[in-house]
Structure formats: C-alpha cells, structure tokens
HTML snippet that shows the backbone in 3Dmol.js (N, CA, C, O; Angstrom):
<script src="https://3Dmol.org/build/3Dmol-min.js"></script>
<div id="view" style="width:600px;height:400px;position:relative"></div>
<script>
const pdb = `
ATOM      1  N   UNK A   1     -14.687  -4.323  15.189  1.00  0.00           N
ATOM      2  CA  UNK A   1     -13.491  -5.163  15.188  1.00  0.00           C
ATOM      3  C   UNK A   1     -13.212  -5.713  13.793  1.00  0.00           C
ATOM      4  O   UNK A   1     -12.165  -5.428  13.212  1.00  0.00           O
ATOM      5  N   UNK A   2     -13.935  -6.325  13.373  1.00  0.00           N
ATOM      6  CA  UNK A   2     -14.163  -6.767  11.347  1.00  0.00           C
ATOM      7  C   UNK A   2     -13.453  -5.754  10.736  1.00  0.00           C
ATOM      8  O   UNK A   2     -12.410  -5.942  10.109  1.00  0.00           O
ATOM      9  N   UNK A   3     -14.106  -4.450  10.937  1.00  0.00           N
ATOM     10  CA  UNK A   3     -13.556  -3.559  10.205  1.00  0.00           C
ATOM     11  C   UNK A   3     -12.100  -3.152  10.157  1.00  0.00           C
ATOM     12  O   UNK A   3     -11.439  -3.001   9.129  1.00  0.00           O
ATOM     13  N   UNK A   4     -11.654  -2.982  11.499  1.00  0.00           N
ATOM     14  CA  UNK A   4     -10.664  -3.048  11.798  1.00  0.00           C
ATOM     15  C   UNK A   4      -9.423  -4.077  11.550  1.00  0.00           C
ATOM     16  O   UNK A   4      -8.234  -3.758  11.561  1.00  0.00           O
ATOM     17  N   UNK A   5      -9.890  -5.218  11.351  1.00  0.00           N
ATOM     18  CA  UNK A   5      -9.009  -6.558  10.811  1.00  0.00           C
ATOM     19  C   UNK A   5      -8.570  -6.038   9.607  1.00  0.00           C
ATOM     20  O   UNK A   5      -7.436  -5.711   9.259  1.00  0.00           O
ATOM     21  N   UNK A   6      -9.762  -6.005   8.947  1.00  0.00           N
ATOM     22  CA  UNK A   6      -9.820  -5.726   7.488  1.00  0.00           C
ATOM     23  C   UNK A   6      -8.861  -4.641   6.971  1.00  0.00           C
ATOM     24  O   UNK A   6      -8.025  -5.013   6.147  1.00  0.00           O
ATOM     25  N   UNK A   7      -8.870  -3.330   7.348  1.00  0.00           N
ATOM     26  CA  UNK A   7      -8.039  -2.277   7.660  1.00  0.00           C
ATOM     27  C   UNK A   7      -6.961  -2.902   7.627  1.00  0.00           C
ATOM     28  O   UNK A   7      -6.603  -3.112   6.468  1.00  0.00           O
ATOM     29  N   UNK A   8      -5.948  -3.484   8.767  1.00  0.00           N
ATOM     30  CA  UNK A   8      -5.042  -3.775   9.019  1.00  0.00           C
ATOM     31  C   UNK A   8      -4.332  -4.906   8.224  1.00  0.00           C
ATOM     32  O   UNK A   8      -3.167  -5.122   8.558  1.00  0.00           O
ATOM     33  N   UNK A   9      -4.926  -5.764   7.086  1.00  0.00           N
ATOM     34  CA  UNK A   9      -5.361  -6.668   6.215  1.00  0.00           C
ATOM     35  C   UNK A   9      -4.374  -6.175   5.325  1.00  0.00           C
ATOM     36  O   UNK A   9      -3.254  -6.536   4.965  1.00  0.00           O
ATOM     37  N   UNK A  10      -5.445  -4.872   4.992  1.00  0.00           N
ATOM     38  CA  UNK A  10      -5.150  -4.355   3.695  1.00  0.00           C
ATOM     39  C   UNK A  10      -4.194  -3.374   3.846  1.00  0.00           C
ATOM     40  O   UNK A  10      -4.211  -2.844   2.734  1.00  0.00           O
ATOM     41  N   UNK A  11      -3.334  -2.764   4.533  1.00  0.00           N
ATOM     42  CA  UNK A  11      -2.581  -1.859   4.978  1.00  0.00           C
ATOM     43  C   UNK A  11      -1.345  -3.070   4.957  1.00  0.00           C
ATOM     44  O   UNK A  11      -0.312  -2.766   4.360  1.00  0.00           O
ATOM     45  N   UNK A  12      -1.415  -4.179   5.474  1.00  0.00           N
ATOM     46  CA  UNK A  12      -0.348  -4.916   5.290  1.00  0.00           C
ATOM     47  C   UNK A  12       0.073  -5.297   4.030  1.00  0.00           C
ATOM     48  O   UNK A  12       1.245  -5.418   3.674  1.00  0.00           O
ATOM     49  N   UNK A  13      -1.273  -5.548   3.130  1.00  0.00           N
ATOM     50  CA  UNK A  13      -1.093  -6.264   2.005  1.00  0.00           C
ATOM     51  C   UNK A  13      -0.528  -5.263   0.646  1.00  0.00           C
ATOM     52  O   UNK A  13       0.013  -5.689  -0.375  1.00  0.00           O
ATOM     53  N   UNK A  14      -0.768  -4.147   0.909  1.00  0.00           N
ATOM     54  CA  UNK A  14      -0.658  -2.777   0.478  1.00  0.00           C
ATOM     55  C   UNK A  14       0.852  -2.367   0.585  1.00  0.00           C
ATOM     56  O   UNK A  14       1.304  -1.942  -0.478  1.00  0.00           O
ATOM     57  N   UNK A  15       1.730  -2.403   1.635  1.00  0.00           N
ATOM     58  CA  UNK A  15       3.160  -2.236   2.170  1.00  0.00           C
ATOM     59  C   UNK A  15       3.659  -3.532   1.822  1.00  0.00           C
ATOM     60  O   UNK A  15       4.889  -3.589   1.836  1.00  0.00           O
ATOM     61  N   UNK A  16       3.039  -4.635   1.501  1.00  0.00           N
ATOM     62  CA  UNK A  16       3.916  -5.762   1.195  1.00  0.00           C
ATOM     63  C   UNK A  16       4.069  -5.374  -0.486  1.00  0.00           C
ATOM     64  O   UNK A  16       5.182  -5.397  -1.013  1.00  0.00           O
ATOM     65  N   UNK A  17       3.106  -5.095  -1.089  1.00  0.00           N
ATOM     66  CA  UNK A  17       3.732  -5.143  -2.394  1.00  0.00           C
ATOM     67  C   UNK A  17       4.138  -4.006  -2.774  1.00  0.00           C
ATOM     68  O   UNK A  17       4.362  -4.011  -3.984  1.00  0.00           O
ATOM     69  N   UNK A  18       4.404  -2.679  -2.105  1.00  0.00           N
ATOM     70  CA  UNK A  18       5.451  -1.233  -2.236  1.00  0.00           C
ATOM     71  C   UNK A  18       6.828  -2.806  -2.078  1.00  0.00           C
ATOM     72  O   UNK A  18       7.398  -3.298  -3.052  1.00  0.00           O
ATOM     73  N   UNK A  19       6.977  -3.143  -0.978  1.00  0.00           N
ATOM     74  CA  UNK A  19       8.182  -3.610  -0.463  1.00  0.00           C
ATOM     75  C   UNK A  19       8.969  -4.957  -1.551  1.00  0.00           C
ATOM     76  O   UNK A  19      10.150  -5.157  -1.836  1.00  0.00           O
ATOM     77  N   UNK A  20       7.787  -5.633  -1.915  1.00  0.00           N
ATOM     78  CA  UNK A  20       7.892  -6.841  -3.248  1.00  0.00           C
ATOM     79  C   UNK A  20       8.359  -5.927  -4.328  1.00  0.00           C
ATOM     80  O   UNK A  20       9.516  -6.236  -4.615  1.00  0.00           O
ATOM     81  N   UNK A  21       7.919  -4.900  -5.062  1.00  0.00           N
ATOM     82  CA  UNK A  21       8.303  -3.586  -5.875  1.00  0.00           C
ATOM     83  C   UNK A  21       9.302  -3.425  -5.998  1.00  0.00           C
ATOM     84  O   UNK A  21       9.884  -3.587  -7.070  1.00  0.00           O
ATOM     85  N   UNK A  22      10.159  -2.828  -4.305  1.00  0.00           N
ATOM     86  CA  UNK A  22      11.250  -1.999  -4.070  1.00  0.00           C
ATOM     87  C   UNK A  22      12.740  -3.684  -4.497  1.00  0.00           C
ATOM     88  O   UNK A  22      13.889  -3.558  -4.919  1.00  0.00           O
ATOM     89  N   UNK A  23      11.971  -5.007  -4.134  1.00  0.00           N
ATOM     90  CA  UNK A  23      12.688  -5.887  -4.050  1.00  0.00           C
ATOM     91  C   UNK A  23      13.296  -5.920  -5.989  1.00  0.00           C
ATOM     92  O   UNK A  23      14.304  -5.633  -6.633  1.00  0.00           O
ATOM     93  N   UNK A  24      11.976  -6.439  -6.213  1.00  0.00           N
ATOM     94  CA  UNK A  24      12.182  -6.605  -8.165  1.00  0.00           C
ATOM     95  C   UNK A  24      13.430  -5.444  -8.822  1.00  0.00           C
ATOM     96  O   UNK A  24      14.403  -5.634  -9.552  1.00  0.00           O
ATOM     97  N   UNK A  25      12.807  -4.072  -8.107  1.00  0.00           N
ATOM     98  CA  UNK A  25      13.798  -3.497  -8.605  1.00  0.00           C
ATOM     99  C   UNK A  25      15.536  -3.283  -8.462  1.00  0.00           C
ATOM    100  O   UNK A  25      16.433  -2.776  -9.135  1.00  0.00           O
ATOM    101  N   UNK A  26      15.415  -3.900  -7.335  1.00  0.00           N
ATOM    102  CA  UNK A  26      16.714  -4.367  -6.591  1.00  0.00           C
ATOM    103  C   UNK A  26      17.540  -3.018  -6.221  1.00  0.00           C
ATOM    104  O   UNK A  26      18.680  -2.646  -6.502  1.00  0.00           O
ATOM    105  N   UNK A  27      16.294  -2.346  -5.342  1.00  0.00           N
ATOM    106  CA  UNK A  27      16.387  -1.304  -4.228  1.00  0.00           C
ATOM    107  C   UNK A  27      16.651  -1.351  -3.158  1.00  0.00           C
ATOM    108  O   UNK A  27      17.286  -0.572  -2.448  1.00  0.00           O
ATOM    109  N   UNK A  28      16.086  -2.465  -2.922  1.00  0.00           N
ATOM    110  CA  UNK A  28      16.640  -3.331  -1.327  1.00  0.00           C
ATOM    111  C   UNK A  28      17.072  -4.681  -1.692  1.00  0.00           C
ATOM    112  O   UNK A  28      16.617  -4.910  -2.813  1.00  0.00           O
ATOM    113  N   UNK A  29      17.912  -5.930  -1.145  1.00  0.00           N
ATOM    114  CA  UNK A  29      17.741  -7.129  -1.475  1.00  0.00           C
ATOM    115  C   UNK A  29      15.672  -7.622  -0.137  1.00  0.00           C
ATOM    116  O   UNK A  29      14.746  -7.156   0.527  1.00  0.00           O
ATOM    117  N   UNK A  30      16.398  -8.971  -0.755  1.00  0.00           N
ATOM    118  CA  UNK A  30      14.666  -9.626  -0.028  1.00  0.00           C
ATOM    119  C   UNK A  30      15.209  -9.229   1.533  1.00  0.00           C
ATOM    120  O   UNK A  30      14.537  -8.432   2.187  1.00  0.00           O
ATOM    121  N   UNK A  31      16.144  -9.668   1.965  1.00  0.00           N
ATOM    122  CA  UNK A  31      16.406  -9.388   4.128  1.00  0.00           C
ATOM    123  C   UNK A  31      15.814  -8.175   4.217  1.00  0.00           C
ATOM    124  O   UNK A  31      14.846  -7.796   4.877  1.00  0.00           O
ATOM    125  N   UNK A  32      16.884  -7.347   3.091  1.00  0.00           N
ATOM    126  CA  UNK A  32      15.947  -5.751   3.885  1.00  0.00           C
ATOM    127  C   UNK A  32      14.815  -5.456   3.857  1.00  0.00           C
ATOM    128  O   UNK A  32      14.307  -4.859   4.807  1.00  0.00           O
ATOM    129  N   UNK A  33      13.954  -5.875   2.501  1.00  0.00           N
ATOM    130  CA  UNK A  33      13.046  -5.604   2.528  1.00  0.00           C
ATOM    131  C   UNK A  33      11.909  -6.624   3.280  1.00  0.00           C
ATOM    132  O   UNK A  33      10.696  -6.415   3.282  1.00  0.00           O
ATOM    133  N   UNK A  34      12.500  -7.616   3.827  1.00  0.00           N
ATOM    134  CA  UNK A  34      11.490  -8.000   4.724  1.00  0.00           C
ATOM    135  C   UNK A  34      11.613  -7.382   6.319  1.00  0.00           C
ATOM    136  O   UNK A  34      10.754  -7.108   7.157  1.00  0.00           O
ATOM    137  N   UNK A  35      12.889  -7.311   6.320  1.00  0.00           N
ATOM    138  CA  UNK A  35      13.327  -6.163   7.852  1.00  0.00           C
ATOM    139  C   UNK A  35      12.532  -5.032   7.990  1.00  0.00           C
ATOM    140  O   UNK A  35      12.186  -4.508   9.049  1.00  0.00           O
ATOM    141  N   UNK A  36      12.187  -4.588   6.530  1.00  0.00           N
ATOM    142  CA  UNK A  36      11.498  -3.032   6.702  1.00  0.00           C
ATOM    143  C   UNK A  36       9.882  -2.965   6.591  1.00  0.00           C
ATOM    144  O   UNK A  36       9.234  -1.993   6.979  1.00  0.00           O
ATOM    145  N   UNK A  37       9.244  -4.278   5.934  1.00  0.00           N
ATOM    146  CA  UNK A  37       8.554  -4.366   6.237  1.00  0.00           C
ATOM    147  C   UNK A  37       7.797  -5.247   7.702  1.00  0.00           C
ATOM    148  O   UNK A  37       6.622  -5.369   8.049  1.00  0.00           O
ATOM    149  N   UNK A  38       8.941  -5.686   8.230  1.00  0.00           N
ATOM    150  CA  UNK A  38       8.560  -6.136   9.748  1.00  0.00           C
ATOM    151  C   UNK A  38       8.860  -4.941  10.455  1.00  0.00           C
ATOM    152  O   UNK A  38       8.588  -5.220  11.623  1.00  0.00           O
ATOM    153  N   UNK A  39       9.317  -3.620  10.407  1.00  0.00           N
ATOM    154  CA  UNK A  39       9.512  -2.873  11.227  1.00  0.00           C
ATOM    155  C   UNK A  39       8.648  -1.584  11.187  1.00  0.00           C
ATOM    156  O   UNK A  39       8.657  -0.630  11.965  1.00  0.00           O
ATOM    157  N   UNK A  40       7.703  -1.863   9.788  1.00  0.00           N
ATOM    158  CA  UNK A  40       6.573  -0.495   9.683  1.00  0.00           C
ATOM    159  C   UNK A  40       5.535  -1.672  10.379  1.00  0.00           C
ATOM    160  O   UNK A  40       4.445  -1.101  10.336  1.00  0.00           O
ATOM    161  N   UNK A  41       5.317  -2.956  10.969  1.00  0.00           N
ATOM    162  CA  UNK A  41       4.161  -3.542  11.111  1.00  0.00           C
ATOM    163  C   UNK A  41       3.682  -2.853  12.452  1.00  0.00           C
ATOM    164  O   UNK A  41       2.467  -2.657  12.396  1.00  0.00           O
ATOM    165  N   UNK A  42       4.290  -2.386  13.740  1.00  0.00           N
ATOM    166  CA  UNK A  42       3.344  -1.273  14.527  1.00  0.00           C
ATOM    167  C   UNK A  42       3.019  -0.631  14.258  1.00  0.00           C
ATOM    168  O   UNK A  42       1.929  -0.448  14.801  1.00  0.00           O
ATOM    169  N   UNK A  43       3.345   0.321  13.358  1.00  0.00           N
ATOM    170  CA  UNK A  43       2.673   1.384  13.121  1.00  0.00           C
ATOM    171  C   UNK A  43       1.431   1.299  12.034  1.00  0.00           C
ATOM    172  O   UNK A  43       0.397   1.968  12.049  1.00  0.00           O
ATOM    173  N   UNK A  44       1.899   0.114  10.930  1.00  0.00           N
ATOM    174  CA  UNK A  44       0.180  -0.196  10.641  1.00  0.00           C
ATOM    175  C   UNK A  44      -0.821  -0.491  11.116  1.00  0.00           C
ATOM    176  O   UNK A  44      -1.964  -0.216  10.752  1.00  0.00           O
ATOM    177  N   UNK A  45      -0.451  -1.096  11.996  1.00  0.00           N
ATOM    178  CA  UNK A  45      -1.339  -1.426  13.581  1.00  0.00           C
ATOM    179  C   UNK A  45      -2.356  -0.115  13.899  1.00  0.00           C
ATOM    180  O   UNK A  45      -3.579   0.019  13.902  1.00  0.00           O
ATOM    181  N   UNK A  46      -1.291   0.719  14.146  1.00  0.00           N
ATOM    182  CA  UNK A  46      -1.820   1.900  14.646  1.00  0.00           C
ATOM    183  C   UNK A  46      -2.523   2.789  13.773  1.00  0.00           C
ATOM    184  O   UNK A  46      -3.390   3.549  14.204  1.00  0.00           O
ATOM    185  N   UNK A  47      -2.175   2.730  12.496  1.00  0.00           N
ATOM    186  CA  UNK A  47      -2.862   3.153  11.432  1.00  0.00           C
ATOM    187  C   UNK A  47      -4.137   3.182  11.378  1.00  0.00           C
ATOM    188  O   UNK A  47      -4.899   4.145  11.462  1.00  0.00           O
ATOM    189  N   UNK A  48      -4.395   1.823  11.200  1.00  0.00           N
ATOM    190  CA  UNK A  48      -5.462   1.051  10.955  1.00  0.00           C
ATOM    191  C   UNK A  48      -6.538   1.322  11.747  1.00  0.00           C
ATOM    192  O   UNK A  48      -7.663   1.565  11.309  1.00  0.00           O
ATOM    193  N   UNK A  49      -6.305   1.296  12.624  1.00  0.00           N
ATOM    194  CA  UNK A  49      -7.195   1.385  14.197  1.00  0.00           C
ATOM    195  C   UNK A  49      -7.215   2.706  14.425  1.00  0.00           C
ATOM    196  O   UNK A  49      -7.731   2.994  15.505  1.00  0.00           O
ATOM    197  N   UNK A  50      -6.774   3.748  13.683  1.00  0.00           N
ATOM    198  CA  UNK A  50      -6.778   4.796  13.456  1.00  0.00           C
ATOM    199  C   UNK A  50      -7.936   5.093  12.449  1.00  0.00           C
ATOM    200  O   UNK A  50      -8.895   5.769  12.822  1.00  0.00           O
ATOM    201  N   UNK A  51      -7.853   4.544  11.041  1.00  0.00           N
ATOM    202  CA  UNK A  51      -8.631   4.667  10.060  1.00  0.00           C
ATOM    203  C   UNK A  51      -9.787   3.728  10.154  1.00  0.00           C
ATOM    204  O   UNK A  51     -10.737   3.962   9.408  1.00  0.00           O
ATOM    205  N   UNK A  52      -9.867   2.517  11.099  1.00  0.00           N
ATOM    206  CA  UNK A  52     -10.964   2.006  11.245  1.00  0.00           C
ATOM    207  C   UNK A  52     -12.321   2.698  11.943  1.00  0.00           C
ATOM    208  O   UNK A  52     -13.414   2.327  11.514  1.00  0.00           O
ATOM    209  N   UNK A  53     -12.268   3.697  13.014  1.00  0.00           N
ATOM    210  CA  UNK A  53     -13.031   4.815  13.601  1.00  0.00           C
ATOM    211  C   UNK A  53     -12.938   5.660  13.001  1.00  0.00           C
ATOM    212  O   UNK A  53     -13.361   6.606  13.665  1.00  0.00           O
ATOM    213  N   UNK A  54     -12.557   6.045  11.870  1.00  0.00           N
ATOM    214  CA  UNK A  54     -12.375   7.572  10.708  1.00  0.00           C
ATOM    215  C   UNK A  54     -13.818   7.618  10.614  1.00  0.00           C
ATOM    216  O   UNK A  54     -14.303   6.780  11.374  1.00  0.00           O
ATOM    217  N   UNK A  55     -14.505   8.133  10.113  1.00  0.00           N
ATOM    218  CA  UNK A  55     -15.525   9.047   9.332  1.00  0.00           C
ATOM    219  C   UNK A  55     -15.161   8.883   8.144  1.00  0.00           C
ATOM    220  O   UNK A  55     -14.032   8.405   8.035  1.00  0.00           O
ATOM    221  N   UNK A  56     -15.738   9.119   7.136  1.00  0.00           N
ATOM    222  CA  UNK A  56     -15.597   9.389   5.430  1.00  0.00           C
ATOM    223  C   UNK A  56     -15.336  10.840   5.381  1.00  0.00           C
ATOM    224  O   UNK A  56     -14.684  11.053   4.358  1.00  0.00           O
ATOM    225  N   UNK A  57     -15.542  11.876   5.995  1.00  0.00           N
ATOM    226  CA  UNK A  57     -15.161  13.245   6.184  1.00  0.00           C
ATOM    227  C   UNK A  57     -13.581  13.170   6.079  1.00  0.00           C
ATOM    228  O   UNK A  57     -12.768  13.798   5.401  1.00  0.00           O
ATOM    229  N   UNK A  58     -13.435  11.904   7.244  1.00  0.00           N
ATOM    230  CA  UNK A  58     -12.258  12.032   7.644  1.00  0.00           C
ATOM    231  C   UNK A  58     -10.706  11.343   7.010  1.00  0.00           C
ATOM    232  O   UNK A  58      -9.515  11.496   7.278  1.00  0.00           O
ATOM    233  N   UNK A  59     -11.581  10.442   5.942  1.00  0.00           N
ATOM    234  CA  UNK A  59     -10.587   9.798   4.856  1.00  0.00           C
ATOM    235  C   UNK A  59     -11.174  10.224   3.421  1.00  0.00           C
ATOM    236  O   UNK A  59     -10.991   9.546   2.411  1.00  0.00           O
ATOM    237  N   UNK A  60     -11.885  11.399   3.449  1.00  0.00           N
ATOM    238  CA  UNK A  60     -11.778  11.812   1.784  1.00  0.00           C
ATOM    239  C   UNK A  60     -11.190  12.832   1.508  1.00  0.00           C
ATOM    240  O   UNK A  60     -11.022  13.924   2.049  1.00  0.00           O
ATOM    241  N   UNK A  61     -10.746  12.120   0.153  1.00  0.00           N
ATOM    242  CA  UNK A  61      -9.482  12.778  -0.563  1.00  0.00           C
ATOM    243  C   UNK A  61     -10.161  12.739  -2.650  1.00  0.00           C
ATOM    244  O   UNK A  61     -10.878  11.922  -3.227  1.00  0.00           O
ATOM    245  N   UNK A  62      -9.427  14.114  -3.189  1.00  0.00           N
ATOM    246  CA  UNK A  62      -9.201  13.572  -4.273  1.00  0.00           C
ATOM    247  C   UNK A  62      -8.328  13.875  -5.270  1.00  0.00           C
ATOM    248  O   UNK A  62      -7.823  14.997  -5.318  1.00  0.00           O
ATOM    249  N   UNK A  63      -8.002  12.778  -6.321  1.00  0.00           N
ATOM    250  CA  UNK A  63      -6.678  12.934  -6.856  1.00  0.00           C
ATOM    251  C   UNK A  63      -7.110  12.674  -8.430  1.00  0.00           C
ATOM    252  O   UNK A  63      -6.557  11.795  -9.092  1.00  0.00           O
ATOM    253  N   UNK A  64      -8.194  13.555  -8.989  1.00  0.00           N
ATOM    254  CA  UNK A  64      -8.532  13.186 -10.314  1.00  0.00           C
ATOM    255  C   UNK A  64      -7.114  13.240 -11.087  1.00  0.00           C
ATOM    256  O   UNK A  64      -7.058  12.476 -12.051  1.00  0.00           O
ATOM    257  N   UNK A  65      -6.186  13.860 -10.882  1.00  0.00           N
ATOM    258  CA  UNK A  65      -4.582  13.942 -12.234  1.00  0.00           C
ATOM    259  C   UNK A  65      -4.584  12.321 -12.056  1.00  0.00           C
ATOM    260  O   UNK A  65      -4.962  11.452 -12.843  1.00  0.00           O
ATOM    261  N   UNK A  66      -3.777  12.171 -10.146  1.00  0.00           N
ATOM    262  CA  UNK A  66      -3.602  10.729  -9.945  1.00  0.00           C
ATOM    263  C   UNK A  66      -4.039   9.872 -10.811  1.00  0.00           C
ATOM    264  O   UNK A  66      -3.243   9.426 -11.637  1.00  0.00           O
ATOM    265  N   UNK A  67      -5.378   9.459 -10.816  1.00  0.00           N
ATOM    266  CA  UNK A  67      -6.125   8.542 -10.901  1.00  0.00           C
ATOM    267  C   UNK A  67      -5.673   8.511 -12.819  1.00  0.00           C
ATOM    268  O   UNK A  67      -4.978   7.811 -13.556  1.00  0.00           O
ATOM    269  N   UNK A  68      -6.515   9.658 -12.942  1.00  0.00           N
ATOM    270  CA  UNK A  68      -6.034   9.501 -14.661  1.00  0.00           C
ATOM    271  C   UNK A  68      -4.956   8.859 -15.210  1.00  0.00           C
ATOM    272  O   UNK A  68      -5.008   7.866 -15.934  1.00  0.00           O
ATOM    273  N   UNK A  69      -3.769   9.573 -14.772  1.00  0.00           N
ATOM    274  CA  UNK A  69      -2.992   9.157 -14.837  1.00  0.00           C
ATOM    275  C   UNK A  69      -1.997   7.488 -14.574  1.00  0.00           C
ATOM    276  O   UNK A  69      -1.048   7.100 -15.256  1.00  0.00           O
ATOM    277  N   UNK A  70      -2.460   6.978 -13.699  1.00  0.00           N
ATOM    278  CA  UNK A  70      -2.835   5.562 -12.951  1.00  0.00           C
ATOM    279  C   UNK A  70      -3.516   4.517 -14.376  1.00  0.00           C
ATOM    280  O   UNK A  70      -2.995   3.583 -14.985  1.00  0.00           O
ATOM    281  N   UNK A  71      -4.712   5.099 -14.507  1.00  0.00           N
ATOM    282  CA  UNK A  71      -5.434   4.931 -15.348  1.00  0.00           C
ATOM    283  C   UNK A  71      -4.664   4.542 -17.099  1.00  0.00           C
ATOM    284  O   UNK A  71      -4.622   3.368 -17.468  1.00  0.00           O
ATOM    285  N   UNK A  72      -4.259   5.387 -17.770  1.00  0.00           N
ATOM    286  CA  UNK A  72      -3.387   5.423 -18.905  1.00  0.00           C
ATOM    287  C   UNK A  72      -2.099   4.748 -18.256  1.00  0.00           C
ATOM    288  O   UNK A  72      -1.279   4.913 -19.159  1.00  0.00           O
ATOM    289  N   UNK A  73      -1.681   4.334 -17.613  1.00  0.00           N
ATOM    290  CA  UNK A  73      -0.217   3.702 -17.109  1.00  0.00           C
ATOM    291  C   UNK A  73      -0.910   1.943 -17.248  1.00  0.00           C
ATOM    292  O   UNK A  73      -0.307   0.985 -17.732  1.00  0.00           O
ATOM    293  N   UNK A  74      -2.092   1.939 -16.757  1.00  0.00           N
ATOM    294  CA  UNK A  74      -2.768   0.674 -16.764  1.00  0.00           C
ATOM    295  C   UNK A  74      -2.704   0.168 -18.286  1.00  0.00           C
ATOM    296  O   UNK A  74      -2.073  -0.864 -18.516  1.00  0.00           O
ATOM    297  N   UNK A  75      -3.368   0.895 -19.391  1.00  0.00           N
ATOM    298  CA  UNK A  75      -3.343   0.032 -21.106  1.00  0.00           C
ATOM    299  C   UNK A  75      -2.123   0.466 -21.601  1.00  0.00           C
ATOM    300  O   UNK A  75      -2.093   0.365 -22.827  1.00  0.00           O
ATOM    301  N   UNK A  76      -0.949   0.979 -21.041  1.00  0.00           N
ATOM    302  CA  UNK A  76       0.357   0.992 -21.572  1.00  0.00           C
ATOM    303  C   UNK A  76       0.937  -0.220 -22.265  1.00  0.00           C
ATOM    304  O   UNK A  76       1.275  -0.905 -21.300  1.00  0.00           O
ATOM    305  N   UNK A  77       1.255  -0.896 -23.345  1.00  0.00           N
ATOM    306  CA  UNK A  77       1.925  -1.600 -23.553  1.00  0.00           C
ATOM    307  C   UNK A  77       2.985  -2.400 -22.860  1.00  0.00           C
ATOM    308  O   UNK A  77       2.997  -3.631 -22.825  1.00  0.00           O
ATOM    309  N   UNK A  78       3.934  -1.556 -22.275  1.00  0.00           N
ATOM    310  CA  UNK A  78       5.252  -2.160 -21.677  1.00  0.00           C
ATOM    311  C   UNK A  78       5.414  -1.232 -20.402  1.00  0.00           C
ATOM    312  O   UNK A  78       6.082  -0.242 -20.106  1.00  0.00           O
ATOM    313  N   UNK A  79       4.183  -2.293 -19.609  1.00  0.00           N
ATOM    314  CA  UNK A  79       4.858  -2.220 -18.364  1.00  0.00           C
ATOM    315  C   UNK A  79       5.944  -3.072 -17.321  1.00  0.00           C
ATOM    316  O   UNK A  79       6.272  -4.211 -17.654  1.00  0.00           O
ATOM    317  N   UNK A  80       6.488  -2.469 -16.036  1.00  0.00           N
ATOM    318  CA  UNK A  80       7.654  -3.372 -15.473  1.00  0.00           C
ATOM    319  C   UNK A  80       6.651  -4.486 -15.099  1.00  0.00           C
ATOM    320  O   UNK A  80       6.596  -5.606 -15.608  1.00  0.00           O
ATOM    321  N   UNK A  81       5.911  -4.013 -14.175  1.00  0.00           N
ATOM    322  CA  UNK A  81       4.900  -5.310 -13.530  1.00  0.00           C
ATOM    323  C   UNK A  81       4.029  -5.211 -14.108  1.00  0.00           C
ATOM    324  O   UNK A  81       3.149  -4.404 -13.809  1.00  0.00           O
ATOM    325  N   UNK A  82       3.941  -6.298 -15.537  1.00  0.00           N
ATOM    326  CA  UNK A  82       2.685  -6.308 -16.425  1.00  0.00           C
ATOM    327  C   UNK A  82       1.962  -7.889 -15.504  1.00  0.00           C
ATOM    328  O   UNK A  82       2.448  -9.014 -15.379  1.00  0.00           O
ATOM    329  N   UNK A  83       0.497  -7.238 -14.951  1.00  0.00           N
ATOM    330  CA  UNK A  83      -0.057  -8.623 -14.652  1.00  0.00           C
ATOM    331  C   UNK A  83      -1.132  -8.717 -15.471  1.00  0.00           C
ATOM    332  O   UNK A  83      -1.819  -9.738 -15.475  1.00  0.00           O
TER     333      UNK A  83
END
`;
const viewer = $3Dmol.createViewer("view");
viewer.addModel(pdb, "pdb");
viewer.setStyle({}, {cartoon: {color: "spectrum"}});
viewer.zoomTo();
viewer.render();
</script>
C-alpha cells in the first residue's frame, strides 16, 4: 500500500509540473490546465497501482541519448525554467 501511495504521489506530482510548464508557456491558461490535470487524475490512479505490482523487468527501460542529453540541457546557461 506505501508503495503504492508513493507511486501515485509521484505520478501526480510529475503531471502537475508537465501541466505548471504547459501554463508558463501559455499553452493552456491556469482553468485548463487545472481541468486537465483533474481529468488525467483516474487514470493516474490506475497507473500507479499498475506500476506499484510491476517487477523491475517490467519498468526497465533505457534512454542513454535521453538522459545525455537532459544532462547538457541541465549546465546550459539560459534556460526557460532556470531553478
């Protein structure tokens, strides 16, 4: 069950800031993007509780370009969301 909270935690907290993102850039205003993120919240539900009984078989992945790339975007000078 822990695990599962946790999951669902971070799956929320994860879609909130795609959706905070999509807001800054003024892709959606804030209504929609809180509309759209109240309307993916079942299915993170289901996600979650999905990926909380996964296996590591069953959630590994890999994205060495990704990551690199991720990586060099991080000591960029001028980023949009510099934190």
């Amino acid at each position: 069950m822990a695990r599962q909270r946790a999951t669902e935690a971070f799956a929320v907290a994860l879609f909130a800031n795609l959706v905070s993102a999509a807001v800054r850039l003024s892709v959606v205003g804030q209504t929609d993007g809180q509309r759209a993120l109240a309307g993916i919240l079942p299915d993170l539900g289901a996600m979650a509780r999905e990926a909380a009984s996964a296996s590591l078989d069953d959630l590994g992945a890999c994205a060495f370009r990704s990551d690199i790339a991720a990586m060099r975007h991080e000591t960029q000078y001028s980023r949009l969301f510099r934190s």
